[in-house]
N, C-alpha and C positions, 0 to 999 in steps of 0.2 A: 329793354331794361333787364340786368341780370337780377332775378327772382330771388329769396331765403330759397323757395323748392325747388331753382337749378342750381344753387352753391351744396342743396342734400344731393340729389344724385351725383353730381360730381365726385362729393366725396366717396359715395357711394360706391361708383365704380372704380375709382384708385383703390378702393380697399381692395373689390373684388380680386382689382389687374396685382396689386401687391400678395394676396391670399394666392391666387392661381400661382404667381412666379415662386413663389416659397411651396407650394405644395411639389413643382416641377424640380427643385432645388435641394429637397427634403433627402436625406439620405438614406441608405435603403442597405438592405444584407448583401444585394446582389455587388453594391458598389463596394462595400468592404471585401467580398471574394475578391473584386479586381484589383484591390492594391494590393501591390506585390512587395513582401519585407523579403530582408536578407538575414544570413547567417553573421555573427560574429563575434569576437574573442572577449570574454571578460577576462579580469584577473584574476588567476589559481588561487585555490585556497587549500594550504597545506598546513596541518595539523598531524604528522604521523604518529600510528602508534607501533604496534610490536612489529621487529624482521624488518623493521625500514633500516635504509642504511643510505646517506646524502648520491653516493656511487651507484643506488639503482634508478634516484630520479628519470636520468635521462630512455631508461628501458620502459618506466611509467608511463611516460610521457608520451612514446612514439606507440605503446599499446593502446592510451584512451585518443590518438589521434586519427585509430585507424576505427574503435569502435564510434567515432564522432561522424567519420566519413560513412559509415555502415548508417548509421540514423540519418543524418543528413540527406544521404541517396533514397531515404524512405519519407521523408519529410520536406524536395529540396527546393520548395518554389513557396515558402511560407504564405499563404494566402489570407490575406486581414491580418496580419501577424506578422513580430520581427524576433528572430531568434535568437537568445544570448547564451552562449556555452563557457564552459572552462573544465578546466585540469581540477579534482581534489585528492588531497591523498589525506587521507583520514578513515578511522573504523578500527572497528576491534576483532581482530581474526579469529576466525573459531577454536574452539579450546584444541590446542597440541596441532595444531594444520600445518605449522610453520612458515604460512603466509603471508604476504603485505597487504591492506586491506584500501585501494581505491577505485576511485568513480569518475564518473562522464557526468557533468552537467548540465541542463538544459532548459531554459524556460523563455516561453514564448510569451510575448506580451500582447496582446489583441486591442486592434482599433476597434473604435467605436462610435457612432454618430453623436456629435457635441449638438448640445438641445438649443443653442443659439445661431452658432452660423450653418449649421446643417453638412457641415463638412466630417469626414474621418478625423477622429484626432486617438493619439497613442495613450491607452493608458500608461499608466504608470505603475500598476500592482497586475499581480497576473493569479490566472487557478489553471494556467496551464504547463506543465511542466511534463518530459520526461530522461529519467534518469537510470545509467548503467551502475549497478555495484558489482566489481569485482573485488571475489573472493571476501567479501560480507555480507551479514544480511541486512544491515542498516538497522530499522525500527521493526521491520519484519517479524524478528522473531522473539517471541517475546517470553523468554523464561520464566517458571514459577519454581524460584529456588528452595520451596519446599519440597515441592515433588522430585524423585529422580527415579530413576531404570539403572540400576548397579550406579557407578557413580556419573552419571549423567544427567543434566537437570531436563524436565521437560516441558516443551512450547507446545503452545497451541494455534495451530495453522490459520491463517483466513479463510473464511469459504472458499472451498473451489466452485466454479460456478460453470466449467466445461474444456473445454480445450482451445487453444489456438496453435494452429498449426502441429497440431499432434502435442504441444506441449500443455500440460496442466495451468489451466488460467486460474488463476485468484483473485479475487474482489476484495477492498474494504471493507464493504457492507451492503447488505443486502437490502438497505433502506433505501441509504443517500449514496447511489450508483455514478462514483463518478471519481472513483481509485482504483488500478489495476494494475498485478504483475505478474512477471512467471518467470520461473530459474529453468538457466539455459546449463544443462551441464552433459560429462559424457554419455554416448550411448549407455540407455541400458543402467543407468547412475542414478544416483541420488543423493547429493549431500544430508540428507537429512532420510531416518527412517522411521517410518510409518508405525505406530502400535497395534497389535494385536487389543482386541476386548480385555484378555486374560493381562496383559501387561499391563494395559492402562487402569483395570479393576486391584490388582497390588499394589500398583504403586500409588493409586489413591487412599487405598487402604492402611498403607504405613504410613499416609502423610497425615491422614486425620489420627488416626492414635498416637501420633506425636504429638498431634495439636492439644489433641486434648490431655496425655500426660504434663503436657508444659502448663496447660491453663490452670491444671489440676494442682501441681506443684504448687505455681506461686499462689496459688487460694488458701492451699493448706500455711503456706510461710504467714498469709497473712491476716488468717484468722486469728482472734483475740480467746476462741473457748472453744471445744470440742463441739458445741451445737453449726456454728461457725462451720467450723471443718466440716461437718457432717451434711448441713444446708447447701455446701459450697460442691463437695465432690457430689451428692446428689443432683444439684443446678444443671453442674456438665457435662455428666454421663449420660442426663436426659437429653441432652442434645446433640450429641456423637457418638453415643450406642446406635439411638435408631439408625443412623446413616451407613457404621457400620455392616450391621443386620443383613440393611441391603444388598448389600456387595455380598456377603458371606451366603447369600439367598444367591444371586444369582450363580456365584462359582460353583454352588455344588448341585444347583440346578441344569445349567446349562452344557450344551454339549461338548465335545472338545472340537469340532467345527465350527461350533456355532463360537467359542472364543477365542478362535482362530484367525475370524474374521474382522477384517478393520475396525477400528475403533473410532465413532463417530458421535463427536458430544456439543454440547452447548459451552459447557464451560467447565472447569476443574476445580468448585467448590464442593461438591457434592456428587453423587450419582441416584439419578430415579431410572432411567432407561436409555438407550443405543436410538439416536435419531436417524433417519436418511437426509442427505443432505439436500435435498429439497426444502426438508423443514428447519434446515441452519445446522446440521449437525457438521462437523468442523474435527480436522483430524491433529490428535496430539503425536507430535513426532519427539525423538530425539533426535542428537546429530551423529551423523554416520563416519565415525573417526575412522573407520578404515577405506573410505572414502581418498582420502587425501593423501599424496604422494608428497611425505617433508624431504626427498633426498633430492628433490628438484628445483631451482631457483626462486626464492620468496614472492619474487616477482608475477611469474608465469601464473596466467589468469586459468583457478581451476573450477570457478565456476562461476557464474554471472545474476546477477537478479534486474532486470528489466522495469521499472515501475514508469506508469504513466501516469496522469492526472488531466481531467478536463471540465473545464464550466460547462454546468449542466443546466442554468436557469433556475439553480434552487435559490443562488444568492449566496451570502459566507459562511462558512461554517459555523454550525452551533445556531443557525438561525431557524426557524421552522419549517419543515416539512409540506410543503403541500398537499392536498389528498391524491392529486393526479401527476404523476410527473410533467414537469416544463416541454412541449415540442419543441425540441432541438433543429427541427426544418421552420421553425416560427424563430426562437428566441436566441439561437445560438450555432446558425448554420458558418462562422468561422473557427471556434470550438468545435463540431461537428466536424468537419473536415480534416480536421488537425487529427482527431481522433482514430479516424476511418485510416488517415493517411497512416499511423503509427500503426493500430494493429493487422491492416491489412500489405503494407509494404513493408513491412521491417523485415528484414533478409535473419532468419535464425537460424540457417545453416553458417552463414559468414559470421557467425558471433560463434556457434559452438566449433568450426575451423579454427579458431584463434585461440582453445582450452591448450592449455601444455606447448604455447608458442612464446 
């Protein structure tokens, strides 16, 4: 007679025999390496701005085709991942370059194991992208239209964090590691130059005495009575003399080698001290207008900025921080790979071959 305690182990063992076939079924990092995406075409998005003209499209076109095939060759077997590119022409050319300003597109979408049938499934949003600017710098560079070096306004660079392949790497951030790029341009070039101490201690210098005649101004317009006035231009001289000070300390302090030497800050509100960049210090450039050849086709790519992006297992942006970063051979080895593939095979000889083609 069948027993209540042989209808338990029976179920018993169907669970186990069911638990076993879903663990054997279960999807794994190694299974997402094996699916193999491919490359292909979205549709351009064209927005142009200065030096475009409808007649050079087709030269645009066949340039971001040839730097697609360059990435492609460095990336061509998407692994967990499917690739989607296009054509943009859009960007704003550096001031007087007489350039046109577009880009290569590229963003990978990475599968994932679906928590139900245990199979690869595509996402749909992706944190992996990378992308070619020519002859702009995109978001890159980020001017503070107070400050300038004669009339040239000045940016503040991202950390560089070492080299790739001889060329100057740059990071996002030195937190949440998981942005990077580097401008490909002529031998021996630079679209953009570097500040001396001495130049970037001036031009801070003039830009807070601005600040503070302008704040100083409208205090005075809108005080009601000479105590007013008097409470008011005292208020903010107390707080942009001393900064001042500083700077005027260190120029007649320091050597003329010693402000010779690159200029490496945190940030362009104020100055206390020159950091190494180890400890985030970050270089203020201006753009190197003699740099640019305007008597040669608007077209013709005269210099490139490279940026990549990859899931790093922090999660979305703006989210918190972990105290250790994610293992990327745990959490994120199709990310990882995508990564490795970009900055270890991207050919940056065949991208700076193509400057002034």
């Amino acid at each position: 007679m069948f027993s209540f305690k042989s209808f338990y182990y029976l179920v018993f063992i169907l669970f186990c025999y069911e638990h076993l076939v879903a663990q054997k079924d279960i999807c794994t990092q190694d299974d997402l390496l094996n699916k193999i995406g491919s490359w292909k075409k979205n549709e351009d998005y064209l927005s142009p701005g200065k030096n475009y003209t409808e007649s050079t499209k087709p030269e645009i076109f066949r340039r971001l085709d040839k730097i697609q095939q360059i990435v492609h060759e460095a990336y061509a077997q998407p692994k967990g991942m499917e690739a989607r590119w296009k054509h943009q022409i859009y960007g704003t050319p550096p001031f007087k370059s007489g350039t046109v300003g577009y880009s290569l597109w590229a963003q990978l979408f990475e599968y994932g194991c679906d928590v139900k049938t245990h199979n690869p499934v595509l996402y749909d949003e992706s944190d992996d992208d990378v992308c070619v600017f020519v002859n702009h710098f995109d978001r890159f560079f980020i001017y503070d239209t107070s400050m300038r070096v004669g009339n040239l306004f000045v940016a503040l660079m991202y950390p560089r964090v070492g080299k790739l392949k001889e060329v100057d790497l740059f990071q996002i951030s030195l937190v949440r590691v998981d942005e990077r790029f580097i401008i490909i341009s002529r031998d021996g070039q630079l679209p953009y130059v570097p500040l001396t101490e001495k130049q970037y201690l001036v031009a801070l210098k003039r830009k807070l005495q601005n600040e503070e005649n302008s704040i100083v101004d409208r205090s005075l317009k809108n005080a009601k009575n000479n105590d007013q006035k008097s409470n008011a231009e005292k208020f903010w001289t107390s707080r942009y003399d001393p900064k001042i000070k500083l700077i005027d300390d260190y120029l007649s302090k320091a050597s003329e080698d010693e402000l010779n030497k690159l200029a490496l800050v945190k940030d362009m509100i104020d100055f206390k001290k020159f950091y190494a960049e180890k400890e985030g210090g970050r270089i203020p450039v201006i753009l190197n207008i003699n740099y640019f050849n305007t008597k040669q086709a608007a077209y013709l790519p005269q210099f490139m900025l490279v940026y990549w992006m990859w899931n790093n297992g922090e999660g979305p942006g703006g989210g918190l921080l972990r105290p250790v970063p994610p293992d990327m051979n745990v959490c994120c080895r199709v990310s990882k790979y995508f990564k490795e593939s970009i900055e270890q095979n991207l050919d940056l000889n065949a991208l700076r071959q193509m400057l002034d083609k």
